[in-house]
Structure formats: C-alpha cells, structure tokens
C-alpha positions as CSV (number, residue, x, y, z in Angstrom):
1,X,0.0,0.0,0.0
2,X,2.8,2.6,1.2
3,X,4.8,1.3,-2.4
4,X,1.2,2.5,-4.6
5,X,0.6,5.7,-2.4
6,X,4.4,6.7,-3.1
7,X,3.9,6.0,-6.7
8,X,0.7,7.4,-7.4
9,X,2.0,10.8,-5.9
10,X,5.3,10.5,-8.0
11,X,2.9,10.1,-11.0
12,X,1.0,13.4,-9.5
13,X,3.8,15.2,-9.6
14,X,4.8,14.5,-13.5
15,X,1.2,14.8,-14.7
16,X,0.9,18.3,-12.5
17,X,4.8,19.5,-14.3
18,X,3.2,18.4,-17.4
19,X,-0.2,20.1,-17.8
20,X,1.6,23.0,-16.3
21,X,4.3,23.6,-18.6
22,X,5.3,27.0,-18.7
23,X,7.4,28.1,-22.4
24,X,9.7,30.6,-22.8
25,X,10.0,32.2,-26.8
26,X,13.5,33.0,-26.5
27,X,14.0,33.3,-30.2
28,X,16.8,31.3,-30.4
29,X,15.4,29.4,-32.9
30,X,13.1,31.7,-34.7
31,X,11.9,31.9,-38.5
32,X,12.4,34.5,-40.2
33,X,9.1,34.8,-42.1
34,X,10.3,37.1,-44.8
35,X,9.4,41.1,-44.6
36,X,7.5,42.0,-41.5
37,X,7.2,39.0,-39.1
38,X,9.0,36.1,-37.4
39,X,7.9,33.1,-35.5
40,X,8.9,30.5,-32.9
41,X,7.9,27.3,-32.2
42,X,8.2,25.3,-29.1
43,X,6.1,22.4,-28.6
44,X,2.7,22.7,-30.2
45,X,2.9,26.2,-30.0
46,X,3.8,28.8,-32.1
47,X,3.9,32.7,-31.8
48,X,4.2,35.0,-34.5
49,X,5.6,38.7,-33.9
50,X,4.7,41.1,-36.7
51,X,5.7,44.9,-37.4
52,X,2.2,46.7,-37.8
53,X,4.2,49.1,-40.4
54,X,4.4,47.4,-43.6
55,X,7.7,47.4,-45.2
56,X,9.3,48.5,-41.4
57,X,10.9,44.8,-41.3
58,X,11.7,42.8,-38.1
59,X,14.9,41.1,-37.5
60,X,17.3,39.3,-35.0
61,X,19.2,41.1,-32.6
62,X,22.2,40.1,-30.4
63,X,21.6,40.2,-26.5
64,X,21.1,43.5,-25.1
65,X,19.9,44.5,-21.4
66,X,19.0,41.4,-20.0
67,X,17.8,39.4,-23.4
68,X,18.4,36.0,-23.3
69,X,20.9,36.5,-26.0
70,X,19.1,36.8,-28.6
71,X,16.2,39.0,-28.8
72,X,13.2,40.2,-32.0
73,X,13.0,44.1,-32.9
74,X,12.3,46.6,-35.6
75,X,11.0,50.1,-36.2
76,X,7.6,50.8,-35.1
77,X,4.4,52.1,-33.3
78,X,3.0,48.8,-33.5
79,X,3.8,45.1,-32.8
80,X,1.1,42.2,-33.3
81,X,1.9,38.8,-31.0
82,X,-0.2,36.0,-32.6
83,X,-0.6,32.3,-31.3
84,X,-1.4,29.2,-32.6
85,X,-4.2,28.4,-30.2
86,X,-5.1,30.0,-26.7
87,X,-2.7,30.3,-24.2
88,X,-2.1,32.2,-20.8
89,X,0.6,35.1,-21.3
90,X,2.6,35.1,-18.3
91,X,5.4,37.9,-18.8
92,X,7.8,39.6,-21.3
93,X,10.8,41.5,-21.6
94,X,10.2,44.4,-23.8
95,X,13.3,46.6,-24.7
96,X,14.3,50.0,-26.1
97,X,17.7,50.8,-28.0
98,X,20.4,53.0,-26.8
99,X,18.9,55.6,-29.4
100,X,15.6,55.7,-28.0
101,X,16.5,55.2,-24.5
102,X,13.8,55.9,-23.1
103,X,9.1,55.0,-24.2
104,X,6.2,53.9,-22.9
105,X,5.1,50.5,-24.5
106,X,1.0,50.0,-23.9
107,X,0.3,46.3,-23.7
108,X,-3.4,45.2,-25.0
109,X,-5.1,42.2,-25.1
110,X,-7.2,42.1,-28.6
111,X,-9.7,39.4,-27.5
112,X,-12.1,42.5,-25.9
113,X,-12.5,40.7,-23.0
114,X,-12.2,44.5,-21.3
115,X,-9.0,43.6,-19.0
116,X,-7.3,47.1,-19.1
117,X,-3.9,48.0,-21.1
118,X,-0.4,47.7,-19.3
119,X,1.5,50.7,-19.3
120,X,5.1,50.2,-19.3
121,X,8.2,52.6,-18.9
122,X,11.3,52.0,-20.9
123,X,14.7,53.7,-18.9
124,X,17.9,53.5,-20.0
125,X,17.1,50.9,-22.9
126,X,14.9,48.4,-20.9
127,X,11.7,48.1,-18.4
128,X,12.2,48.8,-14.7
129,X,14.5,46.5,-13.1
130,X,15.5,45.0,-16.6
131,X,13.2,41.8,-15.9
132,X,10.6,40.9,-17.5
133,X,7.4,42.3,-16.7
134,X,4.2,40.6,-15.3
135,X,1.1,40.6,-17.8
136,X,-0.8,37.2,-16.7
137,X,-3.4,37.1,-19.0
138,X,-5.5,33.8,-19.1
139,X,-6.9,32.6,-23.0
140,X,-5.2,34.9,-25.5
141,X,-5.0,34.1,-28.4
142,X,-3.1,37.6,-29.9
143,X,-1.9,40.9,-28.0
144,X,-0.4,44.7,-29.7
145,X,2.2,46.4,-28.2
146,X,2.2,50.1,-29.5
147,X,4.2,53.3,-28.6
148,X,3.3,57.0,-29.1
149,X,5.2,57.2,-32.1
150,X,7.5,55.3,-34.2
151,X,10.8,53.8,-32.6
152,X,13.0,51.0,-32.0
153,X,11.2,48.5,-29.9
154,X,12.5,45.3,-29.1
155,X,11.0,42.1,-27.3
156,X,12.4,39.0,-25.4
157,X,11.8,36.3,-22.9
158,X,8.1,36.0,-23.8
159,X,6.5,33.3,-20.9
160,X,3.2,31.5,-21.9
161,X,1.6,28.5,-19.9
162,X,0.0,25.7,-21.5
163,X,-2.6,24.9,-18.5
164,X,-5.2,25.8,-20.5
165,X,-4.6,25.7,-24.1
166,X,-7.8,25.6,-26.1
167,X,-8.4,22.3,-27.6
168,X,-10.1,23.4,-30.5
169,X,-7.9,23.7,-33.6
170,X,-7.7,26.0,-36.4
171,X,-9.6,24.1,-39.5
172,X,-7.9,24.2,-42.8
173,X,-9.5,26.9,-44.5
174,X,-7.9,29.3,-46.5
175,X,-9.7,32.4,-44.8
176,X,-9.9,35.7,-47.1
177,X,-10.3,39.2,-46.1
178,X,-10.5,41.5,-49.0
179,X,-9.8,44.1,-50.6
180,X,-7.2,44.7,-48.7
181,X,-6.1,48.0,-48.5
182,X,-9.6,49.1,-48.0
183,X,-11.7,52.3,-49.0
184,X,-15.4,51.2,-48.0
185,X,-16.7,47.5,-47.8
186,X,-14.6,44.5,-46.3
187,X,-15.4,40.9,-47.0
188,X,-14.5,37.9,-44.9
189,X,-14.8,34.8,-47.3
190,X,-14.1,31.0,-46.7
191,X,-15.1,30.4,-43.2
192,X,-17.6,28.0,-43.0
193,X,-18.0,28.2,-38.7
194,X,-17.9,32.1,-38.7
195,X,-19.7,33.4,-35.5
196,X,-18.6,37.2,-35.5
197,X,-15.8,39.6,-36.4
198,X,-13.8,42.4,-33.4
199,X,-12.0,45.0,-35.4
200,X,-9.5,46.8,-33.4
201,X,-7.0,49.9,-33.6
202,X,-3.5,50.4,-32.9
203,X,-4.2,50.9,-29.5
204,X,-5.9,47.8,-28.9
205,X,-9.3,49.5,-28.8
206,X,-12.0,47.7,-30.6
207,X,-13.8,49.6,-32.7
208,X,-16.3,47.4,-34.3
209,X,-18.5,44.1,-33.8
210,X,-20.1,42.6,-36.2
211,X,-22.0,39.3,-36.6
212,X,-21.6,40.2,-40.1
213,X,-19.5,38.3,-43.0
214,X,-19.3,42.1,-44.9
215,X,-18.7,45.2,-42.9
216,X,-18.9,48.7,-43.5
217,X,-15.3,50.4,-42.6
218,X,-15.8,53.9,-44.4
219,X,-16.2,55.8,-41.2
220,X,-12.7,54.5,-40.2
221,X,-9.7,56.9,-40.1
222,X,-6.8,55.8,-42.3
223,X,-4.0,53.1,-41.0
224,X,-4.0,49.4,-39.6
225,X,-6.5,47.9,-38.1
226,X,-6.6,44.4,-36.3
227,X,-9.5,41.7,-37.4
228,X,-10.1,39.0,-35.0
229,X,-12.6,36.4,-36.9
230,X,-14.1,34.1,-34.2
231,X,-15.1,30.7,-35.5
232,X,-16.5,27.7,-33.7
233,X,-12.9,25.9,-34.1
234,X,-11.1,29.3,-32.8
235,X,-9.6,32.6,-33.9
236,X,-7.6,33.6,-36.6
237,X,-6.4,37.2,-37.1
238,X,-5.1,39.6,-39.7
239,X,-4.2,42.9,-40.3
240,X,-6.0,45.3,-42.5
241,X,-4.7,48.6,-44.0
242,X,-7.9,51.3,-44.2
243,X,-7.3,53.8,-47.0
C-alpha cells in the first residue's frame, strides 16, 4: 500500500509539471518569415511577432539589457503577438535601443474581454529592473504592443503557460479578407463556422463588432486595423490597412 501511495503521488507530480508547462519564446530558434514578421515554435505552440508598419521589417538582434541572447525588434508604433491556439501570457521583456533610451510600451489584449492595457516605462534601454514584466493574461489568443510614435522596440523572454490551451484547432480553411487596403466594404470569405468579427486599432481598442461576414469600414480613419474572426474551431487574425 505505502509502495502504490508513493507511486501514485510520484505520477502526480509528473502529470501536474506536465499540464503546467510554462514556455519561454526566447527566439533562439526563430523563422524568419520574410518582410515583417517572425515566428517561434516550441512544442505545439507557435507565436508570430509582426511589425504593424508594412515594409518597417523585423529582425534578429544580439543580447542587449538582460535578453536571453538573442532577442526580435524593428522600427515601429506597432507590434502584433499571434498564437497558434489560446494560451495564458505570463510575462515579457520588452526593450528599447540605446537611441531611444527611453518609451512607454501599452500592452493590450485584442480578444475584448475589457481587461485594461499595461502601461510600461522604458529607462535606459529596458523596463524597470531590466526583468521581464508581469502581464498574466489567461486565454489569448493575440496581443499589440504600441508606442506613441514610431521607434525602436525590441522584445524577449516572452512566458506562456499551456494549462489551459484551447483544444479546439484551427480548420484548414484558406480564410480571405478582402480588398485589402480598403476604401469602403470588407469581406470575410471561406469560413464555413464564422460566429462574429472584433476590429481593433492600434491601441488595442476595438472599434467594431459585427456578426456580419461584410462590414462597413468607411467611417474609419486611415491606418492598420486588427481583425479578430471568431469561429466555432477558434480565432484567426489579420491585419487590414484602411485607405
């Protein structure tokens, strides 16, 4: 009996560590996705870092402040994290450049689940204490990252937890959003689960809802915009340019 109650708390343990898993996107063995974004994968998961400003690039940078060694950046107001499926965001290392020393990086969720922005300070090239800070954010599925204007913005050490990865996959579908720039009328085509649409700003606000396949974005003010598409197998998300 004591040999079983040993072992069944030794096989606690494991299955506990396991369904717990925290990752850490170090980059160290990104892709390079050609233009604007990179990816990692580790495990089953994968997060892709894109530049809002088309034609800005992204690239690999060697360790500065505190990165692991290698760390993702580029010049921007914007940056889009995107995941594979839903995970919890634990923390990130966001970093500045010795020519823009100092910025304030606002953090938002883009799932309008109303959890506020996180306002960070850049000093001297890094956050406050150059550690990563806290975001803990349960069941994201994408974030932005945007500064008051357009400047060096790096980003390492990005900490997810699989606890509670969604089990719903991504179907195969070749989703389209078009046109794309766009003057008047969007079109979401080839979903066949579609449930409803959040469009967001560069601040992370949303600024439309729709249950709608064809929306109406003539009102908007010119730039990039943020399209979550809910479906009953997920989320996907893209970026739109308004005219």
């Amino acid at each position: 009996m004591k040999k079983n109650t040993i072992l069944f708390l030794v096989l606690a343990l494991i299955f506990t560590g396991l369904t717990h898993a925290q990752i850490t996107f170090g980059w160290e063995t990104a892709e390079d996705l050609g233009g604007d974004s990179i990816s990692e994968t580790i495990g089953d998961i994968t997060v892709t870092l894109t530049n809002n400003n088309t034609g800005a690039g992204i690239a690999l940078w060697p360790e500065f402040n505190g990165s692991s060694g290698t760390y993702v950046a580029g010049t921007s107001d914007s940056f889009t994290f995107t995941f594979n499926q839903s995970v919890n965001v634990l923390s990130i290392l966001p970093l500045g450049s010795e020519f823009t020393p100092s910025a304030t990086y606002l953090f938002a969720r883009l799932d309008g689940n109303g959890v506020s922005p996180v306002t960070v300070l850049i000093t001297d090239g890094v956050a406050s204490g150059s550690a990563p800070i806290d975001l803990n954010w349960t069941n994201v599925s994408s974030f932005i990252v945007s500064a008051s204007s357009s400047i060096f913005m790096g980003f390492d050490l990005l900490t997810v937890d699989s606890s509670s990865l969604s089990t719903a996959k991504y179907k195969l579908q070749k989703v389209r959003v078009y046109p794309n720039p766009v003057e008047d009328k969007l079109t979401i085509k080839n979903v066949s689960d579609f449930k409803s649409i959040d469009v967001y700003n560069n601040l992370g606000q949303r600024v439309l809802q729709s249950k709608q396949e064809s929306i109406d974005v003539g009102h908007f003010s010119k730039g990039f915009y943020f399209l979550q598409i809910h479906m009953d197998s997920g989320v996907k998300t893209r970026t739109i340019v308004k005219k």
